[in-house]
C-alpha positions in Angstrom: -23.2 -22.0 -6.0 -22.3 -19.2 -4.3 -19.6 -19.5 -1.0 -21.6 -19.8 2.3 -20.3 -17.5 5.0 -19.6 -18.4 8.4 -18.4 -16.9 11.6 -17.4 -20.5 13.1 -13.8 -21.0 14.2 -11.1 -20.3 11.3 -8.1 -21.9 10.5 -6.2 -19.5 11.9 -7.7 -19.1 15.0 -5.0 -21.3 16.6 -2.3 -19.4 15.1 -0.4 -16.2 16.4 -1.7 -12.9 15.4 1.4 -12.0 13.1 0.1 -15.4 11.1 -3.8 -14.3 11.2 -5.1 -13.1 7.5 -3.6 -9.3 7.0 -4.8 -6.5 4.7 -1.6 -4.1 4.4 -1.6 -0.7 2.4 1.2 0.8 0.5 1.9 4.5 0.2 4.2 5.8 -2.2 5.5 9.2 -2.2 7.9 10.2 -5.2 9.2 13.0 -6.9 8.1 14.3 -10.6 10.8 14.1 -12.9 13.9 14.1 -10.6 16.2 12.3 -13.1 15.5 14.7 -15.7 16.1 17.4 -13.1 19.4 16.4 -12.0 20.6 15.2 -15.4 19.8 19.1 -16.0 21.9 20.8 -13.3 24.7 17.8 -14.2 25.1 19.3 -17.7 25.3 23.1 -16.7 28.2 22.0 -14.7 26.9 21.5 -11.3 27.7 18.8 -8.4 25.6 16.5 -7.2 25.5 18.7 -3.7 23.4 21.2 -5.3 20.4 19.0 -5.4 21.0 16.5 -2.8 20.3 19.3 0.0 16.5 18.9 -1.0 16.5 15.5 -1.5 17.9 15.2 2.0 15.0 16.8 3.9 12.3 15.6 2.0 13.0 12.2 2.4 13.1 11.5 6.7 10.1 14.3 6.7 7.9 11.5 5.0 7.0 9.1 7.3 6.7 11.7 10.1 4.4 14.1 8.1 2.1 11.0 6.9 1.6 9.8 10.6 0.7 13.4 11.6 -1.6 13.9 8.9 -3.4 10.2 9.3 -3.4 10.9 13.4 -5.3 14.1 12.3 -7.9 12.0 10.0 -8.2 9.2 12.2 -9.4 11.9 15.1 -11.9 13.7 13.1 -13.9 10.4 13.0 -13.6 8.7 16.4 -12.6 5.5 14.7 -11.7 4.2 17.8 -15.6 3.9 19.2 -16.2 2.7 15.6 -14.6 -0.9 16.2 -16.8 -3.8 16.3 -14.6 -5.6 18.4 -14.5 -4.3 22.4 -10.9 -5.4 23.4 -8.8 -2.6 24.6 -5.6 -3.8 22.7 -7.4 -3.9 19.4 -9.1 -0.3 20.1 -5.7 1.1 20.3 -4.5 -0.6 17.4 -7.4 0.8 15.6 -6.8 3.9 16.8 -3.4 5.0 16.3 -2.8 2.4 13.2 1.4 1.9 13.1 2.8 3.3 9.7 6.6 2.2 8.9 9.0 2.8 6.1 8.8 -0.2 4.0 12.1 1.1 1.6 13.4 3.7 0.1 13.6 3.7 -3.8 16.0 6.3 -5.2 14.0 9.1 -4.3 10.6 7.7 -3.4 9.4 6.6 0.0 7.0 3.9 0.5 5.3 3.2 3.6 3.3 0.4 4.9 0.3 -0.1 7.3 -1.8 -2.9 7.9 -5.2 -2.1 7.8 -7.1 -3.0 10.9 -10.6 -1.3 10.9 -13.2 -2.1 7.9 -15.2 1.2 8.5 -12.7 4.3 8.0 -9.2 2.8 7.5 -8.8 2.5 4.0 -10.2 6.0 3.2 -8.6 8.0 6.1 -4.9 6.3 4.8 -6.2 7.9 1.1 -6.8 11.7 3.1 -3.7 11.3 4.5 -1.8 10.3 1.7 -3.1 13.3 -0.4 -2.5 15.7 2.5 1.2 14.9 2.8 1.7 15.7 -0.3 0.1 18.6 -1.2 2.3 19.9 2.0 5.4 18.6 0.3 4.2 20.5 -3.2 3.8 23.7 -0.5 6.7 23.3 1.3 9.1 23.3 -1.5 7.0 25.7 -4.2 9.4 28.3 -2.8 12.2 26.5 -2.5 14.1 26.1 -6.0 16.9 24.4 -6.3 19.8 27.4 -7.3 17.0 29.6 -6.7 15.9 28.4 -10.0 12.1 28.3 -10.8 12.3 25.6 -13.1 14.1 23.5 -10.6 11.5 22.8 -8.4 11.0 19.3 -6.5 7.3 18.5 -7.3 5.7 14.9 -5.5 3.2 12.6 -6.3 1.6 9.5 -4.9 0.3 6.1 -5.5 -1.6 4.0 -2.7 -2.7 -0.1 -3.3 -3.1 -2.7 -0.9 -1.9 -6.3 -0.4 -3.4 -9.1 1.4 -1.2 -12.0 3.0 -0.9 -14.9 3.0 -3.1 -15.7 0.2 -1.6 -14.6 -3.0 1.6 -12.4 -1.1 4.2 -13.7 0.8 5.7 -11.6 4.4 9.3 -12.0 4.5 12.3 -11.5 7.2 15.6 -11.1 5.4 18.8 -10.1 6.3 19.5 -6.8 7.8 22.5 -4.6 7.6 24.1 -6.8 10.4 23.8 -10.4 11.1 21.6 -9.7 14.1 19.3 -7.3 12.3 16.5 -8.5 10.0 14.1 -6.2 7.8 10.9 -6.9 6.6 10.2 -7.3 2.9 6.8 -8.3 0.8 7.0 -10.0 -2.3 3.4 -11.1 -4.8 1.1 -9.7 -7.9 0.1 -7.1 -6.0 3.2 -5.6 -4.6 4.1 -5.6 -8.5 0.7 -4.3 -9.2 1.2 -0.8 -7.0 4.6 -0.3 -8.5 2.9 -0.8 -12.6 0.4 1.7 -11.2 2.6 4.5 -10.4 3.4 5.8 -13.5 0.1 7.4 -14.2 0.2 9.3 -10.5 1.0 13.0 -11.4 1.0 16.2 -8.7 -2.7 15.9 -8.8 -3.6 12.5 -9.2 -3.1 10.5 -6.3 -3.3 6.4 -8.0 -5.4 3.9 -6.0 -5.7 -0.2 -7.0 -8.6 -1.5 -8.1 -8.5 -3.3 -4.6 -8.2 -0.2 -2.5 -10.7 1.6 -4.7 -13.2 -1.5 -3.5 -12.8 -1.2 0.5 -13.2 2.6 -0.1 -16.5 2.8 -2.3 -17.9 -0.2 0.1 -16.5 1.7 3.7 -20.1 3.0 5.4 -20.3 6.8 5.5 -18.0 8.6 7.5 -19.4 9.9 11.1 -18.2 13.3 10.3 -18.3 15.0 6.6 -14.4 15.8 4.9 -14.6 18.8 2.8 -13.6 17.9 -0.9 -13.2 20.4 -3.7 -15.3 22.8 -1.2 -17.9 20.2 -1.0 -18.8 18.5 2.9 -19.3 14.5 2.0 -19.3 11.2 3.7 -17.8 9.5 1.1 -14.2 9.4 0.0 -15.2 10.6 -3.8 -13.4 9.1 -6.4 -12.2 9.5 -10.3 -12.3 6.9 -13.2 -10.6 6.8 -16.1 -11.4 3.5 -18.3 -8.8 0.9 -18.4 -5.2 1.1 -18.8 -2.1 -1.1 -19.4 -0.6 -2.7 -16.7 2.5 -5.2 -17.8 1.9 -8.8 -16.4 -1.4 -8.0 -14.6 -4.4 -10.6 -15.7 -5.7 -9.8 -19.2 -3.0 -6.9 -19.3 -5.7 -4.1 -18.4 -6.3 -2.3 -15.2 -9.1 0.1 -14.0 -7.7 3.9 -13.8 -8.3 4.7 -10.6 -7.4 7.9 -8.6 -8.0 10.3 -5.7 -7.8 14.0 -6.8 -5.0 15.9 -4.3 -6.1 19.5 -6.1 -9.5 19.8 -8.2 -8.9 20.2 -11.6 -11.3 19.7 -14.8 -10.5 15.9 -15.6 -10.9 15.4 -11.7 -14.7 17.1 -12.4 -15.3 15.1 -15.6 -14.0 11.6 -14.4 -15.4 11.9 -11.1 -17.8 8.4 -10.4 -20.3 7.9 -7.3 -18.9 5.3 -5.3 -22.2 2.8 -5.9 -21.0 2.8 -9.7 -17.7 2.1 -9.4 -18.4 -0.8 -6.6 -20.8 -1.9 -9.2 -18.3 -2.1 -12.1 -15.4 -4.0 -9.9 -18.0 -6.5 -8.7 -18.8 -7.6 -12.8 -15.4 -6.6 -13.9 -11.8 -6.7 -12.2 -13.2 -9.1 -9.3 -16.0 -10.8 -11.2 -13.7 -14.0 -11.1 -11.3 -13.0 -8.0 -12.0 -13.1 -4.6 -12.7 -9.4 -3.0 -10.5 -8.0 -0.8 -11.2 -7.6 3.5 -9.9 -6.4 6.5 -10.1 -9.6 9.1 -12.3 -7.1 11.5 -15.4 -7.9 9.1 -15.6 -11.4 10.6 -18.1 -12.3 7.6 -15.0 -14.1 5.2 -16.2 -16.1 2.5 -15.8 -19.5 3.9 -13.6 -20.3 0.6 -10.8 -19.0 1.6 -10.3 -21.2 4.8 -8.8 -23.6 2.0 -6.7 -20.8 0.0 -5.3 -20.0 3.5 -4.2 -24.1 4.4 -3.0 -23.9 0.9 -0.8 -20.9 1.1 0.6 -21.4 4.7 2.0 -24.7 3.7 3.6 -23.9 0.4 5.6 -21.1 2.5 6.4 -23.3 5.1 9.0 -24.7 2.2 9.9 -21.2 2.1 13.0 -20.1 4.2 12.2 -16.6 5.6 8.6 -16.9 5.3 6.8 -16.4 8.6 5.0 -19.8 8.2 8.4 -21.4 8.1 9.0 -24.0 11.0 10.4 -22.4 14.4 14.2 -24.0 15.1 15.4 -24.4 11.7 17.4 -21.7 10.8 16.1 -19.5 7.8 19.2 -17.3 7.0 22.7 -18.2 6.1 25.8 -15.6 6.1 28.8 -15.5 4.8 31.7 -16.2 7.1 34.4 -14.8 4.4 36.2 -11.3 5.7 35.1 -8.8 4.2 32.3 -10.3 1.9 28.7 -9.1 2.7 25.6 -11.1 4.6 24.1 -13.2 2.3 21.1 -14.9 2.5 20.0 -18.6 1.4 16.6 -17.3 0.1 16.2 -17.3 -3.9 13.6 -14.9 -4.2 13.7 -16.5 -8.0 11.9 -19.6 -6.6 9.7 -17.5 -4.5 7.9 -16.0 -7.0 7.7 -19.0 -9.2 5.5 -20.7 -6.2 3.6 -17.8 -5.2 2.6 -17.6 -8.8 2.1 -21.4 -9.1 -0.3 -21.2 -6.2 -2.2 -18.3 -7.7 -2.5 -20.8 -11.3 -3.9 -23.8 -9.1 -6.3 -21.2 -7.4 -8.1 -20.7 -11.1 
């Protein structure tokens, strides 16, 4: 029997907001071929300071061209009159979404949002994503390292989402001092994003099979985006079959992508978003639970218990948000000279998240 729906009181209701149900995006932004690049200058005798000028201003630039460019999106459509809910608070947080640095990897950047707003969100986070980098591929096109045409920084992206704490696990770990703590995430579909990014390329921007659904099932836009010269209220979309993905269920994942600059497989691969929707609903999610943003108040009722269930495994879970208030959840080392150190074995963590996902089947 299908799962009722219900808009009674959840379980986490009583909770504080940074507990509530969270859909969070991931934007990756990484270069083509740097290794290969710098491996390249290293044999012809040069220093690492000939490259790492470029590497240098690309990497800050990220975060603040991304916030420009979603700020830009986010305007075009008066998301903010868009919100279902009237508070003020939440209107501003729907409004002007906050978008951090998760880490730096080498040379990628990957930022994180969470995704508030169930009509344009996941979409305008797409647009912005694409349009950061195809100012990154502009920016540097006449920039070569050595003045080199063949050294030229090219980027590409890779965008997935992540929804906590069912299935993914929000941690606080240590910092770079003992009073400073970062944020880190940790689950299948953090892993997913990361599988996924090898098929990106300068004009492929990746998107999860998850992402891909908020996006084809998003209502029009208010006001048209212009697409390969085209005016549409749809985020438009390419599919390319199934593809490989190491340790995702049944090994295979849908090919999925957003085209940053038209090209003929973007023209041959492109899918209406009705088709695609279709296809995840019997396919990748036939026996998963879709994703949601917590704005759409209409949540499967079924995962009130998946919720209980996942709050008090990581209550066992030192660093977890869910773990009790007054004990303490880090441990440093008090030995001169040695580094912070933290009691968490991230080993064990992923050994119960993935023990909860088995009893959810």
């Amino acid at each position: 029997m299908a799962a009722t729906k219900t808009k009674s009181r959840r379980p986490w209701d009583c909770e504080d907001s940074d507990r509530h149900p969270k859909q969070r995006i991931f934007l990756s932004i990484d270069t083509i071929d740097s290794t290969k690049l710098k491996s390249s200058l290293a044999e012809k005798g040069h220093t690492p300071d000939v490259w790492a000028a470029s590497f240098a201003a690309f990497l800050p630039e990220v975060v603040v061209v991304y916030r420009k460019k979603l700020v830009e999106a986010i305007s075009k459509q008066h998301c903010q009159s868009t919100c279902s809910k009237p508070c003020e608070l939440v209107k501003e947080r729907i409004s002007r979404p906050t978008v951090n640095v998760w880490k730096y990897i080498g040379d990628e950047v990957v930022l994180v949002a969470e995704l508030t707003c169930k009509q344009y969100h996941a979409p305008l986070h797409v647009i912005a994503l694409a349009e950061t980098i195809k100012q990154f591929n502009s920016d540097f096109s006449d920039k070569p390292i050595m003045k080199d045409p063949n050294n030229l920084l090219r980027f590409k992206g890779t965008a997935w989402v992540a929804g906590f704490p069912v299935a993914n696990i929000e941690l606080d770990l240590p910092g770079p001092t003992k009073d400073k703590m970062v944020k880190d995430f940790l689950g299948p579909s953090i892993d997913l994003g990361f599988r996924l990014a090898k098929f990106a390329s300068e004009d492929r921007l990746i998107i999860s099979a998850s992402l891909a659904h908020l996006i084809a099932s998003a209502p029009a836009m208010k006001e048209p985006i212009t697409y390969m010269n085209e005016k549409t209220h749809h985020l438009p979309l390419c599919f390319g079959g199934l593809v490989e993905a190491k340790g995702i269920k049944d090994g295979k994942h849908p090919l999925i992508w957003y085209s940053v600059n038209e090209t003929a497989e973007s023209k041959l691969c492109r899918v209406e978003n009705s088709d695609l929707l279709a296809f995840l609903k019997e396919g990748t999610f036939k026996n998963m639970a879709l994703p949601f943003i917590l704005d759409d108040r209409d949540v499967d009722s079924s995962y009130d218990k998946d919720y209980k269930k996942a709050i008090e495994a990581q209550k066992k879970i030192p660093g977890s948000i869910f773990y009790p208030k007054g004990k303490s959840q880090i441990t440093f080392s008090t030995k001169k000279g040695a580094a912070n150190n933290s009691n968490i074995d991230t080993k064990k963590i992923v050994k119960r998240i993935s023990r909860l996902n088995s009893n959810k089947k």
